[in-house]
C-alpha positions in Angstrom: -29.5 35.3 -35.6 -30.9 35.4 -32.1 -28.8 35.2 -29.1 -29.9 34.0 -25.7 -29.5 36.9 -23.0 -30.4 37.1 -19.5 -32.9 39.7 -20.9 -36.5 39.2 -21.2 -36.0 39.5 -25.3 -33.2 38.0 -27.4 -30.9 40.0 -29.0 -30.8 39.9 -33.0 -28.1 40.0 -35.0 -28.1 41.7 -38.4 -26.6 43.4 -41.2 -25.4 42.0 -45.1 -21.8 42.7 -45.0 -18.9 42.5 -42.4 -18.9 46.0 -41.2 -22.6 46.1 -41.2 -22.5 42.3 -38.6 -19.6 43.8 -36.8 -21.3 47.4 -35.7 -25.0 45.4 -35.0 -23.2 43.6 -32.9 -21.3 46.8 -31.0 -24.7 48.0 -30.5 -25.5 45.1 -28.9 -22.6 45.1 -26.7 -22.9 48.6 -26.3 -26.9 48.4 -25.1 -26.4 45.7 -22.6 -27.9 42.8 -24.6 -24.5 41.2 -25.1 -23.1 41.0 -21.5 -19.4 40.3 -20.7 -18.4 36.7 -21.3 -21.6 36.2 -24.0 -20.5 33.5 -26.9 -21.6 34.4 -30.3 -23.1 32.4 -32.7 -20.9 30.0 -34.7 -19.8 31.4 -37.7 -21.6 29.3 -39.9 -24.3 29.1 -38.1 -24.7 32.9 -38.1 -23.7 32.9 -41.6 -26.5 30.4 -42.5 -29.2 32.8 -40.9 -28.4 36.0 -42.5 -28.1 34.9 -46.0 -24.5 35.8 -46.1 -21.1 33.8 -46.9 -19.4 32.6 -43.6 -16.5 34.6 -44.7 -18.3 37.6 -44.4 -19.1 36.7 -41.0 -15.7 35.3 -40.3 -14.6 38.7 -41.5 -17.1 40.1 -38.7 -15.8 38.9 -36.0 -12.5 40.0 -36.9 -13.1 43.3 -37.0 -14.3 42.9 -33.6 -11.2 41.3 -32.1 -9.4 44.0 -33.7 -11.1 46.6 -31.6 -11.0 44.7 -28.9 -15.0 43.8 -28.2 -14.7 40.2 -28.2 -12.2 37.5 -28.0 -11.8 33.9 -29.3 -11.3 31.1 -27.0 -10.7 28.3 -28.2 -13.9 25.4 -28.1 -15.4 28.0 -26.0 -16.0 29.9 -29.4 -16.0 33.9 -29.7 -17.1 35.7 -26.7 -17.7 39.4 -25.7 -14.7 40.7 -24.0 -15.2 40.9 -19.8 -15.1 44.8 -20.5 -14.7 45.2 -23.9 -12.9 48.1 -25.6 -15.9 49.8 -28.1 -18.5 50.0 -24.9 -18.8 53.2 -23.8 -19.1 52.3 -20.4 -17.1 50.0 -17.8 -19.6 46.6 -18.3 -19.8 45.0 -14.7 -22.2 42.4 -12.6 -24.9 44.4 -10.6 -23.8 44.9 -7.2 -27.3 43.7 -5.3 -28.4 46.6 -2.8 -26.7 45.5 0.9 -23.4 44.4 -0.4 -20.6 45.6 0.5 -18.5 46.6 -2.6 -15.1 45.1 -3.0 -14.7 44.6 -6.9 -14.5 48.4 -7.7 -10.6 49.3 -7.3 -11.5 53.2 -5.6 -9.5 54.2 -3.0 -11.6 55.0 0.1 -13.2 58.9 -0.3 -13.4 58.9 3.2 -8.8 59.2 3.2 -8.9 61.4 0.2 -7.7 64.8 0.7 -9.8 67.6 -0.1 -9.3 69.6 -3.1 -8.9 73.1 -2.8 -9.3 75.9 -5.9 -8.3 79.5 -4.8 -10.7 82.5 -6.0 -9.2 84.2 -8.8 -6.7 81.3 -10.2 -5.1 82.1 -13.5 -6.0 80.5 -16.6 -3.2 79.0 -19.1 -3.6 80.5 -22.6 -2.5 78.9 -25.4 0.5 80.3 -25.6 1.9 79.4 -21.6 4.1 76.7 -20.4 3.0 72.9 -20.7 3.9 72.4 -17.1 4.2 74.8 -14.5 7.7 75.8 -13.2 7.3 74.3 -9.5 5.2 71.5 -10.4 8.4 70.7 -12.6 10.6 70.8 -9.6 8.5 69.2 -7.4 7.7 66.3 -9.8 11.2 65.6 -11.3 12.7 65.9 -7.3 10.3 63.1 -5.9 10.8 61.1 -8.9 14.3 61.2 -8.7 14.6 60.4 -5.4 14.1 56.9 -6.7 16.9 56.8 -8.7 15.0 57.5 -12.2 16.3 59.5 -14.7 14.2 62.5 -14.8 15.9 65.1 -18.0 12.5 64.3 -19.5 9.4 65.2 -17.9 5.8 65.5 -18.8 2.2 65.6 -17.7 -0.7 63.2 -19.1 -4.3 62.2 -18.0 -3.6 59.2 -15.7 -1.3 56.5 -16.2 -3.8 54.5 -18.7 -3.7 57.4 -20.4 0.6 57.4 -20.9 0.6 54.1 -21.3 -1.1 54.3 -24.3 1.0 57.3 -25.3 4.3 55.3 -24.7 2.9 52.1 -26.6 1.7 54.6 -30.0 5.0 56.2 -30.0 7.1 52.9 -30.7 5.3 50.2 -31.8 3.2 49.0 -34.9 0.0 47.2 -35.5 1.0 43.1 -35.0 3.6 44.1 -32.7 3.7 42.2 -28.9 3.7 43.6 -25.7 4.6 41.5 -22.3 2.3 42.0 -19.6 1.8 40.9 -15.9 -0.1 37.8 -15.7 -2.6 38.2 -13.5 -2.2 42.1 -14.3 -4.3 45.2 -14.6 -7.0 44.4 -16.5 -7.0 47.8 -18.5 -3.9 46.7 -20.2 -5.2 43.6 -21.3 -8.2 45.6 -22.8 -6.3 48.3 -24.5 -3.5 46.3 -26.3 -6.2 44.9 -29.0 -8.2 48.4 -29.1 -4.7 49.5 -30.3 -3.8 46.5 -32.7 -1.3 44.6 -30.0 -0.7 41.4 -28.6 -0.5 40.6 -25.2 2.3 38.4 -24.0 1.5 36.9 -20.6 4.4 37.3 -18.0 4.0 35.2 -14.6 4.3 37.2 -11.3 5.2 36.3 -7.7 5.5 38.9 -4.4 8.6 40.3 -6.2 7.1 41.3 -9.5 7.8 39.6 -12.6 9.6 36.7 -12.9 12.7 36.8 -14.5 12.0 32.8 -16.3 8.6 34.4 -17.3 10.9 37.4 -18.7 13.4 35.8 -20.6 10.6 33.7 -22.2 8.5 36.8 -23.1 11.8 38.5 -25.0 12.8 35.6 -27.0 9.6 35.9 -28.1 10.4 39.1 -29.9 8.3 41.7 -27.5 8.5 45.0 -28.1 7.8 46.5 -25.4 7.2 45.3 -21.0 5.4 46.8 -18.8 6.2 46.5 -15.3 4.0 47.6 -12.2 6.6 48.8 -9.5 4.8 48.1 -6.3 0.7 47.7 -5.7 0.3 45.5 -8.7 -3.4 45.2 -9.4 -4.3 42.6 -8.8 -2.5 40.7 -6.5 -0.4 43.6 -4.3 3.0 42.9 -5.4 6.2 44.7 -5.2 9.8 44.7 -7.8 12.2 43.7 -4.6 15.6 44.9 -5.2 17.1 41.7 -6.5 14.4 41.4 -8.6 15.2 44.2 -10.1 18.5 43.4 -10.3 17.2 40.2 -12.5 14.9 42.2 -14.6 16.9 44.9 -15.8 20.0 42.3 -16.8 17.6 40.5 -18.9 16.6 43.7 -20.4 19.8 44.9 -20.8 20.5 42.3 -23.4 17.5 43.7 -25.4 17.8 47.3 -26.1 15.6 47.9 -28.4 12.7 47.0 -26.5 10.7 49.7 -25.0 10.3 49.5 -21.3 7.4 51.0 -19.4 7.1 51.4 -15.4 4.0 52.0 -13.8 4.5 53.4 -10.2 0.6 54.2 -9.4 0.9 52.6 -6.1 4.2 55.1 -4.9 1.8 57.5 -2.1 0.3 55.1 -0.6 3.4 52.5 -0.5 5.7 54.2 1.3 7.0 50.8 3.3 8.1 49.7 0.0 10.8 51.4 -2.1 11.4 51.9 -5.3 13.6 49.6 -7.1 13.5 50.8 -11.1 14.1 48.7 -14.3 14.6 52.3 -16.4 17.3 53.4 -18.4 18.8 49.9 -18.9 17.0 50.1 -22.6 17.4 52.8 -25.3 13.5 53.4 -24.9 11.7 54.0 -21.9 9.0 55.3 -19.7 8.4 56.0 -16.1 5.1 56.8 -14.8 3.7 58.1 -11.6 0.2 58.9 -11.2 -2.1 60.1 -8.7 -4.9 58.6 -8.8 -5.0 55.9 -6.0 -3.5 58.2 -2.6 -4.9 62.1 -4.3 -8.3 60.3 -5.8 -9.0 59.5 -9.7 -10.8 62.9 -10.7 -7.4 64.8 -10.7 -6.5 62.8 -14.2 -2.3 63.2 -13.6 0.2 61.2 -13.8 4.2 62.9 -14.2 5.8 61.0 -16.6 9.7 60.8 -17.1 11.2 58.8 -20.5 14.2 58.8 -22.9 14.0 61.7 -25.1 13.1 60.2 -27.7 9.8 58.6 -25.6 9.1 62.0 -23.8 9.4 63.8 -27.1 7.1 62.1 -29.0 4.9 61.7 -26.1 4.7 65.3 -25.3 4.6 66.0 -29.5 1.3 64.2 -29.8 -0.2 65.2 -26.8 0.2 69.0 -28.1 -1.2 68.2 -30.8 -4.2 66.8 -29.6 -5.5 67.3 -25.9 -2.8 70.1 -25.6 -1.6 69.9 -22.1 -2.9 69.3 -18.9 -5.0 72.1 -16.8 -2.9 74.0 -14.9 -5.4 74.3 -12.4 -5.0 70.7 -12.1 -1.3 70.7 -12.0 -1.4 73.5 -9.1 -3.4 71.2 -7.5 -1.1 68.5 -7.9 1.5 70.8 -6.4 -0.1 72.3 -3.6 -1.0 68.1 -2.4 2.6 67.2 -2.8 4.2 70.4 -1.1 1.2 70.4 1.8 2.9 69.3 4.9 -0.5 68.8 6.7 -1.9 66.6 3.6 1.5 64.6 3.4 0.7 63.3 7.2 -3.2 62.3 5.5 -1.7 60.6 2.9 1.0 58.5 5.5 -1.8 58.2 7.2 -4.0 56.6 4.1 -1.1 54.4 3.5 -0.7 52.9 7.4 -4.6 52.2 7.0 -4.7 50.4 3.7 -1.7 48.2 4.9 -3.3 47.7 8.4 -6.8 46.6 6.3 -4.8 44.7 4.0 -2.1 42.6 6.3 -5.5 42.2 8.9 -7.3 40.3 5.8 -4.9 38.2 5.1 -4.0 37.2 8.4 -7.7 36.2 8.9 -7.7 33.6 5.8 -4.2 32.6 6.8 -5.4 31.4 10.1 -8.6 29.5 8.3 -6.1 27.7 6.0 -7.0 30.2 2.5 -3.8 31.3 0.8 -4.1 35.3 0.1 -1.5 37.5 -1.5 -1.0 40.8 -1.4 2.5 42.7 -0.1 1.7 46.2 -1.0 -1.9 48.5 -2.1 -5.0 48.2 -2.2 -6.0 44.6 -3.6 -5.7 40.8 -2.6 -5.4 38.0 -4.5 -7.1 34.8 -3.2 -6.3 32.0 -5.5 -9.4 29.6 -5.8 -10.4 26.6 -7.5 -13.7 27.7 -9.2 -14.1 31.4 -9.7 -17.7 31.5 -11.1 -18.5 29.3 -7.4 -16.7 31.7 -5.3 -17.7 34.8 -6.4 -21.3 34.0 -6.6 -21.3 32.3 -3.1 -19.7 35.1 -1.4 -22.1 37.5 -3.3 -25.2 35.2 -2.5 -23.5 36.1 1.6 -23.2 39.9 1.0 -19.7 40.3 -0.7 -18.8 41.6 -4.0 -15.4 40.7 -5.4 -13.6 40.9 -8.7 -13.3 37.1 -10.4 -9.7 36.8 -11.5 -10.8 36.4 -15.5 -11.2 39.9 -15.6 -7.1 40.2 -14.5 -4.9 37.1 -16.2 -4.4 35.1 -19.2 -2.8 31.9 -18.2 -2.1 32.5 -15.0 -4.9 30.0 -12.6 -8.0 31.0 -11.0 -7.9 33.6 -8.2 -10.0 36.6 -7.3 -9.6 40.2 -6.4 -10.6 41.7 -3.2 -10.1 45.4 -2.6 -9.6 46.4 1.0 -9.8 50.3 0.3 -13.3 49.8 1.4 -12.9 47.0 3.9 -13.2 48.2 7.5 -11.6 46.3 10.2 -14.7 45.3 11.3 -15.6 43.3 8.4 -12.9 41.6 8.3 -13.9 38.3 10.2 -17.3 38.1 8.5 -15.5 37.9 5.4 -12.7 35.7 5.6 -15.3 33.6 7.7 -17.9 33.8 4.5 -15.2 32.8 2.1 -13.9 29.8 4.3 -17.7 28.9 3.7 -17.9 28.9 0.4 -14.7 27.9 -0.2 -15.7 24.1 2.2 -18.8 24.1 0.2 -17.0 23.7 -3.1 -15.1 20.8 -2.0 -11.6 22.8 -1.3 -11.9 22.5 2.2 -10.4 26.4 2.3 -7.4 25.6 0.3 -6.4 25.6 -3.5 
């Protein structure tokens, strides 16, 4: 069966049986010739072309949702996942040469600090310590400073990465999970890859909402997962009463397994932490580094139950091992560093500054933004296939909300890590354009 592409050639489906179907169309996926959003042929349709029994082919596709490479949407048919989970790369629009980049969720290199390795640092054998004594200290101190249990500690390769630890150590294939809606879109593409269902949970500035909540758990989730402060996408932050809210809901449901993601705590300073942990028998706090140290270092300290920890920890020995401890005295050195502390307040006071100045600017043109802690803003919009090709057509890349909610309505994702102050104007002037040419008149 040929599909249409924005290629100069079609892309042509083939194989006899369902595995066969499924993996030509992976390769497809994989190779760029099935972009993100692409509709597959109907099933009998495809059937019909390859000689093959539209069960087969209903069997295909399938297989494919259960990895996570494409997704059915209703009339719309199946379609290849915006980044689906079997490509071996991140699957994006091309950024045109001249545009400033404000879809990729980096922090700005230029308020990185630098990373230092001393001549002659010791090597781990396999018989050393997981985590290194002071890293231990340091971690479980800062941690706890925000009230979070921290008996349990341990080290894994980002906070995607213990996420996915903390999901496989509870739950089953079939089981649900409730998730931000609009939320980080890495979730929403990992929960099929590993056989789960996402459960979409509305957010406001304060987090989750407790009516979204309540729904999602008499639904019979198994496990939440709750951003703490610089929710991707749209900046917002668990206030205490909120929390309050959250974690008497949760209370009522023990059994379900609770995960915190805290990636946003360095470079949100202005916003504390209020903590939904330890009101369920299961649970997991996280605290990576990635957004105020820089991605490459691959940390995050997690603390959990023991149960959670234990099995975290079990299967990661088993498998990656452990963490470098170069890394980890890395991490150590950055969090005990009094001179690269003052960087990293200093990182923080800029990203708010570029942030609040952005949404200031649409605010006085009459376009709604969001965004009360991080690195992102979330501009809801009528059309999001309008906007972010008219502000791309004017120089501007941003993230269309698809890639970040369920149910939740249109929006779109601007990341200020990258914005200077001095683009600001042009760019809240830009979007008011677009926005009056697409009938809204700069409001949704």
């Amino acid at each position: 069966m040929v599909v249409q592409t924005t290629s100069p050639a079609a892309y042509k489906i083939s194989g006899r049986g369902a595995s066969q179907i499924a993996a030509s169309i992976e390769a497809g996926i994989a190779d760029g010739e099935l972009p993100p959003g692409r509709a597959l042929p109907p099933i009998r349709d495809l059937a019909a072309e390859l000689g093959v029994n539209p069960n087969t082919v209903s069997a295909a596709y399938r297989l494919l949702r259960d990895r996570g490479a494409v997704e059915t949407a209703g009339r719309r048919g199946t379609r290849v996942r915006m980044q689906p989970a079997t490509a071996p790369r991140n699957l994006s629009f091309p950024i045109p040469p001249g545009a400033k980049d404000l879809v990729t969720g980096d922090p700005d290199r230029r308020l990185l600090p630098e990373l230092v390795f001393p001549e002659g640092a010791s090597q781990r054998l396999y018989s050393g310590d997981m985590i290194l004594p002071d890293l231990l200290d340091t971690a479980r101190a800062r941690i706890g400073a925000g009230h979070v249990p921290v008996d349990d500690l341990l080290l894994t390769f980002g906070a995607g990465d213990a996420i996915d630890r903390a999901l496989t150590a509870h739950l089953r294939t079939g089981d649900s999970v409730a998730v931000e809606d609009p939320g980080w879109g890495a979730v929403y593409r990992l929960l099929p890859a590993m056989n789960l269902t996402a459960v979409p949970v509305p957010i406001d500035n304060e987090g989750m909402t407790p009516e979204g909540l309540a729904s999602a758990l008499k639904r019979g989730v198994r496990a939440v997962i709750i951003t703490s402060r610089a929710q991707n996408p749209t900046g917002a932050a668990v206030s205490a009463e909120r929390a309050k809210a959250l974690r008497k809901l949760l209370a009522e449901r023990r059994d379900v397994l609770v995960i915190e993601d805290d990636h946003g705590a360095d470079i949100t300073p202005h916003h504390a932490l209020h903590t939904v942990t330890g009101v369920t028998d299961h649970w997991a706090h996280i605290r990576s580094l990635s957004k105020a140290y820089g991605p490459d270092l691959r940390c995050a300290a997690v603390v959990a139950d023991g149960t959670t920890g234990g099995r975290m920890a079990g299967r990661l020995r088993l498998g990656a091992g452990w963490v470098s401890q170069l890394i980890q005295a890395q991490v150590h050195r950055l969090w005990t560093d009094e001179t690269v502390q003052a960087q990293i307040v200093e990182a923080a006071r800029t990203y708010t500054e570029r942030r609040d100045t952005l949404i200031a600017a649409l605010a006085a043109r009459g376009i709604k933004a969001i965004g009360t802690s991080g690195i992102n803003v979330w501009v809801p919009v009528p059309e999001e296939a309008v906007v972010v090709g008219g502000l791309l057509a004017a120089g501007w890349a941003v993230a269309p909300g698809a890639w970040f909610r369920v149910d939740s309505p249109p929006g779109i994702r601007i990341t200020i890590a990258q914005l200077d102050l001095a683009d600001v104007e042009p760019l809240a002037d830009a979007l008011g354009r677009v926005l009056t040419a697409s009938g809204s008149n700069g409001s949704v």
